[in-house]
N, C-alpha and C positions, 0 to 999 in steps of 0.2 A: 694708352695715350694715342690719339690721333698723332699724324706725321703734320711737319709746320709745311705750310704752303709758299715754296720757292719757287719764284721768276726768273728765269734765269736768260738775260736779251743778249744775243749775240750777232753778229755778221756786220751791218750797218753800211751806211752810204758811203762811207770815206775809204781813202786808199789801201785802208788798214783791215778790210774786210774779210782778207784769207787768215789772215793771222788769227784773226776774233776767232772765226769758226774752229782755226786749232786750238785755241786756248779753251773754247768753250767745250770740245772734246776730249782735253786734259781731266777737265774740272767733270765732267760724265764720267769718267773712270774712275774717279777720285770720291764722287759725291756717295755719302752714306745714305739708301736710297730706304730703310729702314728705318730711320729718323728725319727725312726730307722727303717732299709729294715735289719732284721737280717739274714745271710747265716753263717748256723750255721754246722761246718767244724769240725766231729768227728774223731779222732785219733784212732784206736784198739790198743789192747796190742802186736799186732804183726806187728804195725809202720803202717800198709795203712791209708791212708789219703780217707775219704769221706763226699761228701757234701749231709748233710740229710737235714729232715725237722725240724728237731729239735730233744733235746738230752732226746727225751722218752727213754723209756725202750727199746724198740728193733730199737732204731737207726739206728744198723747199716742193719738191714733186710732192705725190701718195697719198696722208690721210691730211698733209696741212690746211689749215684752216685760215681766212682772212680773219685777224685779228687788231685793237687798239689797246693801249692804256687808254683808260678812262680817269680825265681829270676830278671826276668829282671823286668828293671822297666818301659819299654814299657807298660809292660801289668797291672803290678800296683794292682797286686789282682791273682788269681785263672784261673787254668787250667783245666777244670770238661769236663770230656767224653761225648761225645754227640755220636747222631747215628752216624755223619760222622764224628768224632774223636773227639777233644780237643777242646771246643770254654771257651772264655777270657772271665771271670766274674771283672771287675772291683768295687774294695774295696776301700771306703776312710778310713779308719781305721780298727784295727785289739785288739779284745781283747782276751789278750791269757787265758783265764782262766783254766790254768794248770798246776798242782804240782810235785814237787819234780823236779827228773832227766831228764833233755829234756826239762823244763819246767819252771824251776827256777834258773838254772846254766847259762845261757848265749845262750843255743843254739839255740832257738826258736828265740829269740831276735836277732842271729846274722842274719841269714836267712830272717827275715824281713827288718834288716837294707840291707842288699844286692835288699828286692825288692823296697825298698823304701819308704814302707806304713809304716804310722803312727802307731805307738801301745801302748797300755795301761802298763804301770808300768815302772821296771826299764831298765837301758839298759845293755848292755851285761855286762859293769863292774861290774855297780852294784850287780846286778844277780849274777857275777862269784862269787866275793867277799863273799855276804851275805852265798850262796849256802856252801862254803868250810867253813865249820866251825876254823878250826883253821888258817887259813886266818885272819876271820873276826875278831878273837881274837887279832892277829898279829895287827892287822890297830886300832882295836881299841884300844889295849892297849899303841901304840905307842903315841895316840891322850889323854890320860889322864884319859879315860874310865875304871872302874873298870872290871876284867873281872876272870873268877874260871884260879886257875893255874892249869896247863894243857899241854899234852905231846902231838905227835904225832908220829906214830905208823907203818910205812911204809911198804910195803909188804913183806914176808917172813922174816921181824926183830922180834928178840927173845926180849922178856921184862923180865928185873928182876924184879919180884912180890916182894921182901922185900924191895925194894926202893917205894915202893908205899905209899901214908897217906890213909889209909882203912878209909871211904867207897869213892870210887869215881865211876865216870859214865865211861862204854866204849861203845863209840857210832861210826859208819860211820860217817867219815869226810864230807862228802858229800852227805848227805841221807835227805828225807825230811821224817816230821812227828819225828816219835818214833821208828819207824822200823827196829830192828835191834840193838836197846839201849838195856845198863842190867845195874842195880847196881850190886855191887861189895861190900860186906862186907872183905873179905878174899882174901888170897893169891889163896885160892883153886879153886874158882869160877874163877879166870882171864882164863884160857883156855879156857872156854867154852862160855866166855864173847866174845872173842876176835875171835873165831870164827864166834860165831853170828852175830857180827859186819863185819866181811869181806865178808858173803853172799853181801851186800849192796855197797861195796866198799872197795878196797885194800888197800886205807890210813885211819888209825882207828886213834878215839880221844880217849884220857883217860880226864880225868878233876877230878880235887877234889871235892867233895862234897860241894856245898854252905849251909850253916846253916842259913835259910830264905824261906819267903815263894815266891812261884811263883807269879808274875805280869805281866801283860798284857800291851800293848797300843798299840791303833791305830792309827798312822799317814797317813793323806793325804796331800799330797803338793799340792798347787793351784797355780794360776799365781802371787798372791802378798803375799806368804807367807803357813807357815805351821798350819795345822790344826791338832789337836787329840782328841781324841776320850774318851768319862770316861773310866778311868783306870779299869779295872778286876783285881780279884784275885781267885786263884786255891787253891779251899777246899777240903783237901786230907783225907778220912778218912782212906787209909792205902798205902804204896808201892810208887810208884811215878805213873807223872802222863805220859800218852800213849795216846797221842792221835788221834784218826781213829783207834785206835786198840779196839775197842767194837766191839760186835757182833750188837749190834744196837744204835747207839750212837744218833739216833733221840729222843729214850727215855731216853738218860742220859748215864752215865760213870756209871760202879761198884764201881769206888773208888773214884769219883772226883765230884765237882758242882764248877759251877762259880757265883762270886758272883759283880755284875755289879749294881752301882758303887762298887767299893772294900772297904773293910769296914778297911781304914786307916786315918791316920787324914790327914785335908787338908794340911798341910807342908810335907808329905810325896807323897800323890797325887801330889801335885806341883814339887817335885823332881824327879819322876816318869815322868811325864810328858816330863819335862825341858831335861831331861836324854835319853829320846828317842827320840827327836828330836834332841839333839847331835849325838846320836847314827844314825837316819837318815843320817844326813849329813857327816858322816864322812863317812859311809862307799856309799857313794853315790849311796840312792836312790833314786827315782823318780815314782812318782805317789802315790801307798800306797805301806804297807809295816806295819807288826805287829812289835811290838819289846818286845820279850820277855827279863824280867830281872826277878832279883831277891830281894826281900827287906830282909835287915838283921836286926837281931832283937836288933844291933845298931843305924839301921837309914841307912847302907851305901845301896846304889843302885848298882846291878852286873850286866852285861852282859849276858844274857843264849844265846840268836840265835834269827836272823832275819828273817822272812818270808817274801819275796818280791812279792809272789801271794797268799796271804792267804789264808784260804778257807772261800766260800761264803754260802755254804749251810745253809739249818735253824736252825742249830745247833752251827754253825762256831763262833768264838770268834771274828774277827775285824767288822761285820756287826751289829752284838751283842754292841760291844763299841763304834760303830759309830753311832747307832742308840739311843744311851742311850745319848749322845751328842745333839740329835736333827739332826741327817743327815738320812733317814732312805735309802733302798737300792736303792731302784729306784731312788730318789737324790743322791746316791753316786756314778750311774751308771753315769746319766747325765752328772756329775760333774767330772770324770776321761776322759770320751769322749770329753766333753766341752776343759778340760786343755791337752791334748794330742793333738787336732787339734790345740790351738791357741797357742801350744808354740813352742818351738823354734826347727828347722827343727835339726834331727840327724846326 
């Protein structure tokens, strides 16, 4: 049998571009290169599209090639420079392993739908949705999902800081990671909060502060049902947690560990669980998808944000909870390729 023809996009414009290349170097170690033909399609931070040999270190130098997705869907895959121009690389599936803006909002994903190839996670809805944080609040709050109350923040609008309940988060609405978040003890701090925030995006979130600790979970959807992953929880020894914002976060956070399984009782694991897999479905996604919440020191489970392409690298939290399940990466590769080809056409 022929090997299936994998895509594999990684690096991209947005601030999340080193992360991408490690996660995409995860899934290189990982990928069963005997059952998969990978054409691995590196992104620069300055948008060119090239087809390398893989996402080393100096990718984008040596044999890479200027490459596009081609929208039609004649061609079904890739248009890479050749001496006598552009010849057609056909792809039967596409994994986009790429974060943030470009990557987890819808756009990647619309552009594949235009060429027709199959691809890994969710699709544009989903993506938009997840991506725009007070969106995803809106939908899920309307669905019965607990969620932080929370304002949002439009471009060039003035906020009254005494209408505020101190401490809350000001984050880009639309940002991936931590990039660009600040807590907020005071009135005084909002300016400079709210700055920092618009570097990232023009519509800012405010959110109240939840009183709980961070949790994790991993969902994968398959063809007969939803799967997750043991719950994590984020051991803070000070400030909140920031994550890809280390200087070297292979050997661990300054202020954070994870702790996999989370050390909660199982009636809370189970509602954790039960909670994110609502939360999947409501805001519809597809494939995997992290879903961070919050456990309060009631028992109630919050909403914090959905990641629809998480990060894979060796450090990453949903490979980390999927593998603490019994699925380890190279099975969870299989098994998203597997359920992207055999489901139901987009």
């Amino acid at each position: 049998m022929s090997r299936l023809k994998v895509g594999i996009i990684f690096g991209g414009a947005s601030e999340e571009h080193p992360v991408s290349v490690k996660s995409a170097q995860e899934v290189a170690r990982n990928l069963d290169t005997e059952k998969y033909e990978p054409f691995w399609i590196g992104i620069t931070t300055g948008g060119d599209w090239k087809l390398c040999d893989g996402p080393g270190a100096d990718w984008e130098n040596g044999s890479a090639r200027p490459a596009m997705l081609s929208p039609a869907r004649s061609v079904h895959g890739l248009l890479v420079m050749g001496q006598e121009g552009y010849e057609a690389r056909r792809l039967d599936v596409v994994f986009p392993v790429l974060h943030g803006k470009l990557g987890e909002d819808g756009a990647i994903q619309g552009l594949l739908d235009l060429s027709g190839i199959p691809y890994v996670g969710c699709d544009v809805q989903g993506s938009a949705v997840c991506m725009d944080k007070s969106l995803a609040y809106t939908v899920a709050k309307s669905a019965g999902i607990a969620t932080p109350n929370f304002w949002v923040v439009a471009e060039n609008e003035k906020v009254d800081p005494d209408r505020l309940p101190y401490p809350v988060f000001v984050k880009p609405a639309r940002s991936g990671s931590s990039f660009g978040v600040s807590k907020v003890t005071d009135k005084d701090e909002l300016p400079s909060a709210l700055s920092a925030a618009r570097q990232y995006d023009s519509r800012v979130l405010i959110e109240e502060a939840v009183a709980g600790g961070e949790i994790g979970c991993a969902v994968l959807g398959e063809q007969f049902g939803l799967i997750v992953g043991e719950v994590d929880r984020v051991d803070l020894s000070h400030g909140f947690f920031r994550i890809h914002q280390e200087d070297s976060p292979e050997t661990g956070s300054e202020n954070s560990t994870f702790i996999v399984p989370a050390d909660i009782s199982d009636e809370s694991r189970q509602l954790v669980q039960e909670t994110a897999k609502t939360i999947y479905r409501t805001l519809g996604c597809k494939g995997l998808a992290r879903v961070d919440m919050f456990l309060t020191d009631d028992g109630r489970v919050v909403l914090n944000e959905v990641n629809t392409m998480p990060g894979m690298t060796s450090y990453s939290r949903y490979p980390r909870m999927m593998a603490a399940a019994g699925v380890p990466l190279s099975d969870l590769i299989d098994r998203l390729i597997s359920m992207t080809l055999h489901g139901k056409k987009r």
